[in-house]
Each structure stands twice: as C-alpha cells, then as structure tokens.
C-alpha positions as CSV (number, residue, x, y, z in Angstrom):
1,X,-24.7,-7.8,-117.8
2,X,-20.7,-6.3,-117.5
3,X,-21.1,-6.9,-113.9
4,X,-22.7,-10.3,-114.3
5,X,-19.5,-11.5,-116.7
6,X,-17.0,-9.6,-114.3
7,X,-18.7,-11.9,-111.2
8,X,-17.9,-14.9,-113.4
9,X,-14.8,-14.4,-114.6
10,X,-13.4,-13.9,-110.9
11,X,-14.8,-16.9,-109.8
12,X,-14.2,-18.7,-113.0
13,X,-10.7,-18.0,-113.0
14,X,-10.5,-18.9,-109.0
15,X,-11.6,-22.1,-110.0
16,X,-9.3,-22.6,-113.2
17,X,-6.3,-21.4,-110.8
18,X,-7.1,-23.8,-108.5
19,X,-7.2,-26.6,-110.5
20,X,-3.5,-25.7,-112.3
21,X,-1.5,-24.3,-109.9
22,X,-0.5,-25.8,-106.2
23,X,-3.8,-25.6,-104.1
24,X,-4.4,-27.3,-100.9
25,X,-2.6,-27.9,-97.6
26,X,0.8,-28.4,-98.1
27,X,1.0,-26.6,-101.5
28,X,2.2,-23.5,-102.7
29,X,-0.8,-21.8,-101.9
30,X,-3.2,-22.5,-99.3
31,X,-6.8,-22.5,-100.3
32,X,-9.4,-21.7,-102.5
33,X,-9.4,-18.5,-100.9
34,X,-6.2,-17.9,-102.1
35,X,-7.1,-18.3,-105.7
36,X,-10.1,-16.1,-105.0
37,X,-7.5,-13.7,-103.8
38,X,-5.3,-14.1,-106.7
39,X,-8.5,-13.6,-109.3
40,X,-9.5,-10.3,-107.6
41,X,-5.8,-8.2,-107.8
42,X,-5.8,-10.2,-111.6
43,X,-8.9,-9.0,-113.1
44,X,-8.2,-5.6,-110.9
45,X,-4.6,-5.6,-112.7
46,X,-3.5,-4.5,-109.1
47,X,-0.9,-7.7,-109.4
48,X,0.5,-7.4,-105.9
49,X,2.9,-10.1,-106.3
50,X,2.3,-12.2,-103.1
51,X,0.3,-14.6,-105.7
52,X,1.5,-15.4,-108.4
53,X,1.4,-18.9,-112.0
54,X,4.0,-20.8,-112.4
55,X,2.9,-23.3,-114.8
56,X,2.0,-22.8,-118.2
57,X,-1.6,-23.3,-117.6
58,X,-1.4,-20.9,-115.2
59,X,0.2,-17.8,-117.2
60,X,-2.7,-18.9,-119.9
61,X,-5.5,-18.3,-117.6
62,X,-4.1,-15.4,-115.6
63,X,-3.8,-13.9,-119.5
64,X,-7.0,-14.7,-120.0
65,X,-8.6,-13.5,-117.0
66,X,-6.8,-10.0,-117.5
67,X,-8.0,-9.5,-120.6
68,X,-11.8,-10.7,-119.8
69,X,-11.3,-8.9,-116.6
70,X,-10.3,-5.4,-117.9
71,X,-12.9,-5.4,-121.1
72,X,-16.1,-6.4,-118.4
73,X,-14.7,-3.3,-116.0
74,X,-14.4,-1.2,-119.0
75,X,-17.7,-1.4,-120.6
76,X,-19.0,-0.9,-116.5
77,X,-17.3,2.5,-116.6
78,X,-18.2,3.4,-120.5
79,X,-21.7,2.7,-119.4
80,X,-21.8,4.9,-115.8
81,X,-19.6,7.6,-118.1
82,X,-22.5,7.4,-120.3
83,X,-25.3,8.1,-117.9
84,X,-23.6,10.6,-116.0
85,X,-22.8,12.6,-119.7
86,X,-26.1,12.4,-121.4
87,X,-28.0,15.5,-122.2
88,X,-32.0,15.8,-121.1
C-alpha cells in the first residue's frame, strides 16, 4: 500500500509540476521527463538543484510532495524494519 501511494505521488506530482511550472519546448524545462525527474530527487529529498519551482503553485506542490513523499518512504522502512526485527 506505502509503495502503491509512493508510485502515485511521483507521478502525481510530475503531472501537477507540469501543469504550473514552464513545460514544453521552448520553456524552462523541457519535458514531462523533466518533471518526472524533478518528482523523483523531490520525494527522495535528494534536491539536486538542476530542477527547481518558481511559481507559487509550484513551491505548494513541491511542499506537498515532500511531505507525502517522505511519510509513504517512511512507513516502507518502519514496515521492512519490522520484519527484519520480529522475534519467532
């Protein structure tokens, strides 16, 4: 289920950056790959830089998708912690 919200949130937010930032030939960014790539270092909270909101709508989803993004890793690693630790 955490890896089924973590799949939607990347490409939810890929979508949502696309359609409030700059996308498209010409643009600030290039593609819908772009966003894609943007979603993935997001939600990693890698942040390299090299894609990046300017607009208001922007910041509010890239907020959102870090905070979505880090709770749907979290509960993946409580839940493979909590396998590897019980006792049989």
């Amino acid at each position: 289920m955490a890896l089924s919200a973590a799949g939607l949130t990347w490409i939810s937010a890929a979508v949502a950056f696309t359609m409030v930032e700059e996308v498209g030939e010409g643009q600030r960014l290039g593609s819908f790959f772009d966003a894609l790539w943007w979603s993935t270092v997001t939600i990693t909270t890698v942040g390299y830089g090299d894609i990046y909101p300017v607009t208001s709508a922007g910041r509010i989803v890239a907020g959102l998708t870090m905070l979505v993004g880090i709770s749907a890793f979290a509960v993946v690693t409580a839940k493979v912690a909590s396998f590897l630790a019980r006792d049989e």
